[in-house]
MIVEXSE-642512 format. One record per atom (N, C-alpha, C): x, y, z; residue in one letter. Coordinates in steps of 0.05 Angstrom, whole numbers, padded with zeros to 5 digits, always signed. Layout:
XYZA;...
//
This chain:
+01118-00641+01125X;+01099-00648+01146X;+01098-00628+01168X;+01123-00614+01170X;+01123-00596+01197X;+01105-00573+01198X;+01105-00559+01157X;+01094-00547+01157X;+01064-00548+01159X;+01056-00567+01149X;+01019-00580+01150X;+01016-00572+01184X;+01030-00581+01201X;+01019-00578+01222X;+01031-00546+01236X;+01043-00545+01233X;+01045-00510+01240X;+01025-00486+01228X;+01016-00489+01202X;+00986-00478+01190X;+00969-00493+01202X;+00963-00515+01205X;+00939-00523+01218X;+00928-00507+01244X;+00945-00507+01267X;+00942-00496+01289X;+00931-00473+01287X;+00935-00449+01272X;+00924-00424+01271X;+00899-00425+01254X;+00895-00442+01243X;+00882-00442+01224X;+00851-00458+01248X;+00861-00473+01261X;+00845-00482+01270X;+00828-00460+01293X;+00844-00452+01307X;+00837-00441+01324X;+00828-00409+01324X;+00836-00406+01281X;+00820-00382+01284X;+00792-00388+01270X;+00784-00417+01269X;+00757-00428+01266X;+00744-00428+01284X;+00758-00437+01312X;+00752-00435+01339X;+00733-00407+01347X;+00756-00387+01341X;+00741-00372+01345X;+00722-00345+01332X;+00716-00353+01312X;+00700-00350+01293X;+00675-00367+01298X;+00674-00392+01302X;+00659-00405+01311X;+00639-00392+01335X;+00659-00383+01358X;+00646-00375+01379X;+00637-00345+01376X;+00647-00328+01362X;+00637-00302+01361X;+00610-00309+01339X;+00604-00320+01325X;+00580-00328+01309X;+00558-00344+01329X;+00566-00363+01344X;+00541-00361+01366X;+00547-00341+01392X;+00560-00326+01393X;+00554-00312+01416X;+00539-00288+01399X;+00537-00274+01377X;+00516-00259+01356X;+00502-00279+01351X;+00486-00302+01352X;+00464-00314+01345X;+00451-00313+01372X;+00464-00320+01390X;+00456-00311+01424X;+00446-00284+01426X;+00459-00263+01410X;+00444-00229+01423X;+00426-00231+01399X;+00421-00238+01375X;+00411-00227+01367X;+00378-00243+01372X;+00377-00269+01383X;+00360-00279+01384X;+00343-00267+01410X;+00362-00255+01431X;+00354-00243+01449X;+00340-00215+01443X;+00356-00204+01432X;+00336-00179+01422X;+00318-00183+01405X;+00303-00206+01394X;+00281-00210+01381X;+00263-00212+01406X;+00272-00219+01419X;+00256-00236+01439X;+00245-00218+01461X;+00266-00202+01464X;+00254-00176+01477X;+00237-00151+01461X;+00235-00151+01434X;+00222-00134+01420X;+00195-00124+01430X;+00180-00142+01430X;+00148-00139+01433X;+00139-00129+01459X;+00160-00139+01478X;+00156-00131+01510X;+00166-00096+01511X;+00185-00093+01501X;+00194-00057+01494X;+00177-00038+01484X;+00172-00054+01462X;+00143-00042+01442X;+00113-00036+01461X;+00115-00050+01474X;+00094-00040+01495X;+00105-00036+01519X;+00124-00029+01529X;+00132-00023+01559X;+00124-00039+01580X;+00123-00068+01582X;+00112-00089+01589X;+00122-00081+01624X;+00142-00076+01627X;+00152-00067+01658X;+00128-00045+01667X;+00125-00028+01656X;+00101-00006+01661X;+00071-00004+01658X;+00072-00033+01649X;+00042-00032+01638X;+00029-00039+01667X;+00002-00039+01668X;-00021-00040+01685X;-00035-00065+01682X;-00025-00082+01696X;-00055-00099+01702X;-00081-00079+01703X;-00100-00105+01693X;-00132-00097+01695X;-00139-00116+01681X;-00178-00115+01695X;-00192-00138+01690X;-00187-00143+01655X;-00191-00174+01661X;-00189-00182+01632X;-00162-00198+01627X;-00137-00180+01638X;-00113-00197+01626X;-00114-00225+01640X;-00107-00240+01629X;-00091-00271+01633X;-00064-00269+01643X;-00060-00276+01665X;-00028-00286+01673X;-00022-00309+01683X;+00000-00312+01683X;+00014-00335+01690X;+00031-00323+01708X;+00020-00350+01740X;+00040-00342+01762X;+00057-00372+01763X;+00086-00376+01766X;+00106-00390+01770X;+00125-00385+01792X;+00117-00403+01815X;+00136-00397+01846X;+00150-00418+01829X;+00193-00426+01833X;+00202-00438+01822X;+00203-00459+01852X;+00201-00493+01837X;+00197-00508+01858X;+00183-00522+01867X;+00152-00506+01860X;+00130-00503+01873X;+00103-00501+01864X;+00105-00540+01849X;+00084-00539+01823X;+00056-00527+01836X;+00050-00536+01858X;+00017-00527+01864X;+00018-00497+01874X;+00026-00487+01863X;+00029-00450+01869X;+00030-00445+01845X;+00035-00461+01818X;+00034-00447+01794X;+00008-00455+01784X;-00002-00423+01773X;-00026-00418+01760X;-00025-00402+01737X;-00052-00403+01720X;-00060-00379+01707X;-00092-00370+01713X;-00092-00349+01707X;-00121-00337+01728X;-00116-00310+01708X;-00141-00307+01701X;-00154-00280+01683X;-00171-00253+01706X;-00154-00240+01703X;-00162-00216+01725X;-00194-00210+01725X;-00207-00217+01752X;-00236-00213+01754X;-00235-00182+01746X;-00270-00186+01741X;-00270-00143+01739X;-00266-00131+01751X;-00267-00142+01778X;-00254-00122+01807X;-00219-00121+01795X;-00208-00141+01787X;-00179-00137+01784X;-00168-00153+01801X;-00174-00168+01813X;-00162-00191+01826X;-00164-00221+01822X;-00137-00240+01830X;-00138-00260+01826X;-00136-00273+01858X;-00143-00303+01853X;-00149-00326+01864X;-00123-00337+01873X;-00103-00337+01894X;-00088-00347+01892X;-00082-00369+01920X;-00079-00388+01921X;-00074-00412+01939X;-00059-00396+01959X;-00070-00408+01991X;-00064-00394+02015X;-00067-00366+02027X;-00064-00356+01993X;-00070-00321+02000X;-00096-00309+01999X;-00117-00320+01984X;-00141-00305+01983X;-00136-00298+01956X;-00153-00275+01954X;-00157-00259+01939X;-00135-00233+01934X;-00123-00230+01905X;-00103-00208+01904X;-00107-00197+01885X;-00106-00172+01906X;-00108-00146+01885X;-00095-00145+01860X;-00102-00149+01840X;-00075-00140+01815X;-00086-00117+01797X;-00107-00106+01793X;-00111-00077+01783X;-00088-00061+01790X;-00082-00042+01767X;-00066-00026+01776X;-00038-00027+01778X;-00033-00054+01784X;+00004-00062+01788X;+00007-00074+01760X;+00046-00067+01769X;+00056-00079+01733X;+00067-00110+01756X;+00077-00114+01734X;+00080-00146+01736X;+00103-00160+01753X;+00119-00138+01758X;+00139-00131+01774X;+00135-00126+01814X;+00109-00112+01814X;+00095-00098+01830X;+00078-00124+01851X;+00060-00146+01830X;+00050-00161+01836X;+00077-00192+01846X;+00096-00185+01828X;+00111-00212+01837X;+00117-00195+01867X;+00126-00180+01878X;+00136-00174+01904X;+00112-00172+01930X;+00090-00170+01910X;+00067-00169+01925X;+00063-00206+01939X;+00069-00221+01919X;+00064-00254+01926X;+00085-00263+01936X;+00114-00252+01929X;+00131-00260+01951X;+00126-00255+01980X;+00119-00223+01984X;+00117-00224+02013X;+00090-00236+02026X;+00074-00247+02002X;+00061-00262+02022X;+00065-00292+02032X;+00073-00299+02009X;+00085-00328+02021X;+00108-00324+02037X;+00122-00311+02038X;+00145-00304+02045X;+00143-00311+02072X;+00166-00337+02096X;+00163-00337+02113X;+00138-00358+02133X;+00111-00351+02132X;+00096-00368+02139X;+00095-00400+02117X;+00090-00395+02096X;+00098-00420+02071X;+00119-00421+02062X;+00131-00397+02052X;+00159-00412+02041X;+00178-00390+02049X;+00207-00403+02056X;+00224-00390+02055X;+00242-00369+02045X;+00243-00369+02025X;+00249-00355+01997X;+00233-00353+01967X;+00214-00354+01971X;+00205-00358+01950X;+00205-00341+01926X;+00215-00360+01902X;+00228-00343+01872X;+00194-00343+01857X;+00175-00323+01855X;+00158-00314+01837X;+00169-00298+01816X;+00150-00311+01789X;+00149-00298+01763X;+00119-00300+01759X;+00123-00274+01747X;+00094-00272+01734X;+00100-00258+01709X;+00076-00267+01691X;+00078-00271+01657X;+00051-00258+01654X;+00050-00242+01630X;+00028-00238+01612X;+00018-00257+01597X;-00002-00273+01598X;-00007-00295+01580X;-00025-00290+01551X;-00038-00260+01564X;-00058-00252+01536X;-00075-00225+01558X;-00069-00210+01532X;-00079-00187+01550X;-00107-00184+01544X;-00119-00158+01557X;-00147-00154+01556X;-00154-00152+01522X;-00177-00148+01519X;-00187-00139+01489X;-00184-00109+01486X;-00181-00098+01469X;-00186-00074+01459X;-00217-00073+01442X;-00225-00047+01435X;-00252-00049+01410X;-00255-00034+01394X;-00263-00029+01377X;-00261-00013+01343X;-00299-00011+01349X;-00302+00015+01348X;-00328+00024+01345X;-00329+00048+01324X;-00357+00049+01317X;-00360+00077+01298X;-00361+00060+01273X;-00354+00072+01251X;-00347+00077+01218X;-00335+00055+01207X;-00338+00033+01218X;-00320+00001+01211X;-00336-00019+01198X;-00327-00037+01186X;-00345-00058+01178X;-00352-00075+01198X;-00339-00084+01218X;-00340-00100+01235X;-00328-00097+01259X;-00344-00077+01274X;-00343-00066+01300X;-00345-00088+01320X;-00326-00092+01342X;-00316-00107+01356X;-00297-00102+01383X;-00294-00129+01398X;-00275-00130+01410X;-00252-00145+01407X;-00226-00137+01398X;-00208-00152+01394X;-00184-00172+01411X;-00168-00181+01405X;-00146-00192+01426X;-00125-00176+01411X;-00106-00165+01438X;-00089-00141+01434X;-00053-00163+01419X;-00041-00149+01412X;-00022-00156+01406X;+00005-00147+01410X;+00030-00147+01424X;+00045-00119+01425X;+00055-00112+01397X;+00059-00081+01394X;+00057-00065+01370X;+00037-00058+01352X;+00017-00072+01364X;-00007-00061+01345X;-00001-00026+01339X;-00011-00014+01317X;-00019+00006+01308X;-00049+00011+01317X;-00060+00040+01305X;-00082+00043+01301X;-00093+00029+01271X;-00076+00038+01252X;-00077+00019+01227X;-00088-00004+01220X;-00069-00025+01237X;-00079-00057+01233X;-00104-00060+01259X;-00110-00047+01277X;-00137-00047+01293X;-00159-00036+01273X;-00158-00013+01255X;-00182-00024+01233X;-00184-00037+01224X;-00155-00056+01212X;-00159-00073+01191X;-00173-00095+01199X;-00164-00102+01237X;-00176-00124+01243X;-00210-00119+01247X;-00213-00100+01253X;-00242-00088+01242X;-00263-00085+01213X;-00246-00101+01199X;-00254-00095+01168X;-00249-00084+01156X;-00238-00060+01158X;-00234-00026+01151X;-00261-00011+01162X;-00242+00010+01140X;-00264+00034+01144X;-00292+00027+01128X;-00310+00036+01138X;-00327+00042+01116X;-00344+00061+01094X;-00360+00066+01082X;-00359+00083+01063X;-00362+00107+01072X;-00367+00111+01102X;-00385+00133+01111X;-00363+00148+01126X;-00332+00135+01132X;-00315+00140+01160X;-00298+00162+01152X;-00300+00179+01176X;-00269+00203+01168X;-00250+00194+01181X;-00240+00187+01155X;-00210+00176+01164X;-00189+00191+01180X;-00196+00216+01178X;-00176+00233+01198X;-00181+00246+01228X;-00205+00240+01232X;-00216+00232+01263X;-00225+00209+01273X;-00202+00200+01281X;-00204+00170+01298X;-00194+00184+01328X;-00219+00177+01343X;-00209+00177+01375X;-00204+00151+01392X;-00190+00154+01416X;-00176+00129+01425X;-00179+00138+01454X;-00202+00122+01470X;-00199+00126+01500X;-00184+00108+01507X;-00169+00129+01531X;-00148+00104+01538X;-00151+00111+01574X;-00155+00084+01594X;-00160+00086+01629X;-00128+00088+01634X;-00136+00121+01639X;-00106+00122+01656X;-00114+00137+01686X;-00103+00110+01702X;-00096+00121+01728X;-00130+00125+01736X;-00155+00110+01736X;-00176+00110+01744X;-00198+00131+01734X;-00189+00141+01711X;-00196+00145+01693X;-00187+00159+01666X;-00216+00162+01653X;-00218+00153+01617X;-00196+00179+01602X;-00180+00174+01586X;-00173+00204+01570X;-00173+00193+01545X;-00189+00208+01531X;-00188+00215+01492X;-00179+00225+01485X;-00176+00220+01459X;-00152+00241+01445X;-00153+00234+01415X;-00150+00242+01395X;-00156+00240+01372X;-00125+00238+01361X;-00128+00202+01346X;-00092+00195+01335X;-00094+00189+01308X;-00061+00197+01306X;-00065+00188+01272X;-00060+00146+01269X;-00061+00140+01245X;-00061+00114+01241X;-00041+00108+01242X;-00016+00114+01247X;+00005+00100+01269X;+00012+00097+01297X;-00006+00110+01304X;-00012+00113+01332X;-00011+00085+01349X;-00005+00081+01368X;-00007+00054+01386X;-00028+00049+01400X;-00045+00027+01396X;-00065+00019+01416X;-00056+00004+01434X;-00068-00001+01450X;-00060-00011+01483X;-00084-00031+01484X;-00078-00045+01507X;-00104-00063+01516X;-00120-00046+01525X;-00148-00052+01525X;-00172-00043+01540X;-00173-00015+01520X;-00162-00002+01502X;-00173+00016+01488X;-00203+00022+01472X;-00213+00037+01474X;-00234+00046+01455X;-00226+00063+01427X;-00227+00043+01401X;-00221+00066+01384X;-00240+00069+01372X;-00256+00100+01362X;-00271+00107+01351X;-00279+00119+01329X;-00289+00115+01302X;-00282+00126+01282X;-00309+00136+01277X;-00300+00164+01277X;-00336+00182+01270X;-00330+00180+01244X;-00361+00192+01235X;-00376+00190+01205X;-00364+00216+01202X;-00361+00212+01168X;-00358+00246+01157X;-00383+00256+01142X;-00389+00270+01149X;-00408+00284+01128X;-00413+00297+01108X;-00380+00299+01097X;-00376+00297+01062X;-00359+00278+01050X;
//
């Protein structure tokens, strides 16, 4: 009997912790899924502009939470404050922008988050079956933005695809291969070949 319980003890407790190192790796690894898509696009660096959808969340403070789709000017609608600028800022930029405005006159501390809810469209023009504007995705390729275009069609050179991309108030092109990354608000363009 003495022995049953003298193996038990180790035995148990190196279930214990086995146990706990298997959810503390189900914990990171679920976390780095989770952060994937936001890395893949540099979601800290990205740019508001008209079109995206966000979601603003003061914690606390149900009638301050919204979602509002950036007018073409680039601003949203926000309770007490007017009108705010969000062209141009990352998401980071805009939460410190809504703290300091509530900040003080309405609320004391106030904890803002702001979320991407759905970004702008991108569009597939030129040499496609079905030239469009799309809903962006993070990691898109150039690749699956034809595909969501139909493909190519019989007429397209596949090895001149251009991609305007608005940086910094304005347009730059550049001609990418089909792993290339599209962004929101892109123009990709696929000229005709002529053999």
């Amino acid at each position: 009997m003495d022995n049953r319980i003298f193996y038990n003890k180790p035995v148990g407790s190196l279930f214990s912790v086995i146990t706990a190192v298997i959810v503390l790796l189900s914990f990171a690894v679920s976390s780095l899924k989770a952060a994937a898509p936001a890395s893949s696009l540099g979601v800290s660096s990205y740019r508001l502009n008209a079109g995206d959808l966000i979601s603003v969340r003061v914690f606390g403070e149900e009638e301050l939470t919204l979602e509002s789709r950036l007018t073409d000017a680039g601003t949203i609608s926000y309770p007490f404050l007017g009108e705010i600028q969000a062209r141009g800022r990352t998401v980071g930029e805009l939460e410190k922008a809504l703290v300091n405005g509530l900040k003080g006159e309405y609320l004391i501390h106030p904890r803002v988050n702001v979320t991407i809810v759905e970004y702008r469209k991108f569009f597939v023009r030129g040499e496609v079956k079905k030239p469009g504007g799309f809903s962006f995705e993070p990691g898109l390729t150039l690749e699956k933005a034809i595909a969501l275009a139909g493909g190519f069609s019989e007429r397209a050179n596949k090895k001149e695809i251009h991609v305007t991309r608005q940086e910094h108030d304005r347009s730059k092109a550049q001609v990418v291969g089909l792993e290339g990354a599209v962004y929101p608000g892109d123009i990709v363009y696929v000229k005709e070949s002529f053999f």
